[in-house]
Residue, then its C-alpha position, 0 to 999 in steps of 0.5 A: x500500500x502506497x498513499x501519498x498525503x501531499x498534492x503533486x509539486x513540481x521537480x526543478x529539472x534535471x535527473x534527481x536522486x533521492x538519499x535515505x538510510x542503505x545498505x541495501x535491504x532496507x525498508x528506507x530503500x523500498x521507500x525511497x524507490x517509490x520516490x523515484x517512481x513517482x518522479x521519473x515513472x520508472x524503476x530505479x538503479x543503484x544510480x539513481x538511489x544513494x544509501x548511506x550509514x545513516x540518515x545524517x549522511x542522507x541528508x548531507x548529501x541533499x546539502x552538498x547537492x549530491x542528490x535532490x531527495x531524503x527520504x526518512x521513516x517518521x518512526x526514526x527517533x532523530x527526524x525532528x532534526x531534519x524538520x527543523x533544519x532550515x537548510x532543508x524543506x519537507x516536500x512530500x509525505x505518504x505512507x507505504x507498508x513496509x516489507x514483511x520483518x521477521x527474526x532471522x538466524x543462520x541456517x543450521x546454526x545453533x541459537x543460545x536460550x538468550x540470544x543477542x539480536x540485532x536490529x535498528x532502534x525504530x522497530x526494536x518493539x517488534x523483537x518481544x513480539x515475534x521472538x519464539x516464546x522458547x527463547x527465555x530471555x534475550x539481549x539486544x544489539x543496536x545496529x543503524x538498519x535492518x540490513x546492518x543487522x542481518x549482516x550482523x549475523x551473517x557476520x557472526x556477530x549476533x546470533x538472531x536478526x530483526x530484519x526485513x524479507x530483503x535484507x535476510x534473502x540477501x544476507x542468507x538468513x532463514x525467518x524462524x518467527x511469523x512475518x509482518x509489516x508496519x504501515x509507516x508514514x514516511x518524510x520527502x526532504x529536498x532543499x529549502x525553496x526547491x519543489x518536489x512533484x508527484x505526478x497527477x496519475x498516482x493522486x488520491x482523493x482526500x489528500x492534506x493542504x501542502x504549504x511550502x517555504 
């Protein structure tokens, strides 16, 4: 599901990339594909999204003129900081389900009664509802995605993963919990006074009055 909440505004040329929260397999990529779609109408490449360590270096890059977008999951704790820099500008607002997440391990490896998991910060909740109830206990490992954290087991660095469908395939990892989505509201940023468009086919009725500075 894909439901923008902000009225088309227009793109001040050129080919524009869009900058969000890599590596790949994250739910900011899938996000930030839909960006690009609604800009462009095709499917993006690995030239047209930049994924960087941290949404921090996304927005930099905006800044530095690298890319014309940062998208941003509003569930991430620090997105204030991109709302009231003043250097950047929201642009656009929607909502996407996010890929399915899930706890993943290694196939064939053992897992402790107290595993350490990884995941990123945002959706940590989801850990104490999908871990297996014969796991009796569990520490956590905070990690800057849910690609950072299938990694992390792939790396042997955490026994169990909070990861999405994508970042497990691509990370070898195997889903030992039930799967589900979150339904996240997710931020456009772009330069201040620049105007971003989405175009009149993907509107919906009922969008919010969208007021740019």
């Amino acid at each position: 599901m894909v439901n923008w909440l902000t009225p088309s505004f227009a793109t001040h040329g050129g080919s524009p990339g869009v900058a969000t929260l890599g590596p790949a397999g994250t739910s900011s990529e899938v996000a930030a594909g839909i960006v690009w779609q609604s800009l462009e109408g095709d499917v993006p490449s690995i030239r047209n999204i930049a994924l960087h360590r941290t949404y921090e270096d996304a927005a930099e890059a905006v800044l530095k003129q690298d890319v014309d977008y940062l998208v941003v999951a509003n569930a991430y704790s620090g997105i204030s900081e991109f709302y009231m820099d003043t250097r950047l500008s929201l642009a656009g607002v929607f909502v996407m389900d996010t890929p399915h997440y899930g706890i993943a391990q290694l196939p064939g490896e053992s897992v402790p009664d107290r595993p350490v998991v990884a995941t990123h910060p945002a959706p940590r909740p989801l850990v104490d509802e999908l871990l297996p109830s014969h796991f009796t206990d569990r520490e956590i490992l905070q990690v800057t995605s849910t690609s950072t954290a299938a990694q992390s087991v792939r790396d042997g660095v955490t026994d169990l993963a909070l990861t999405t469908v994508p970042a497990a395939e691509a990370h070898g990892l195997e889903f030992i919990s039930r799967k589900r989505f979150i339904r996240m509201l997710w931020s456009v940023f772009t330069l201040n006074g620049e105007i971003f468009v989405v175009p009149d086919d993907t509107a919906e009725a009922g969008r919010i009055t969208h007021a740019h500075t």
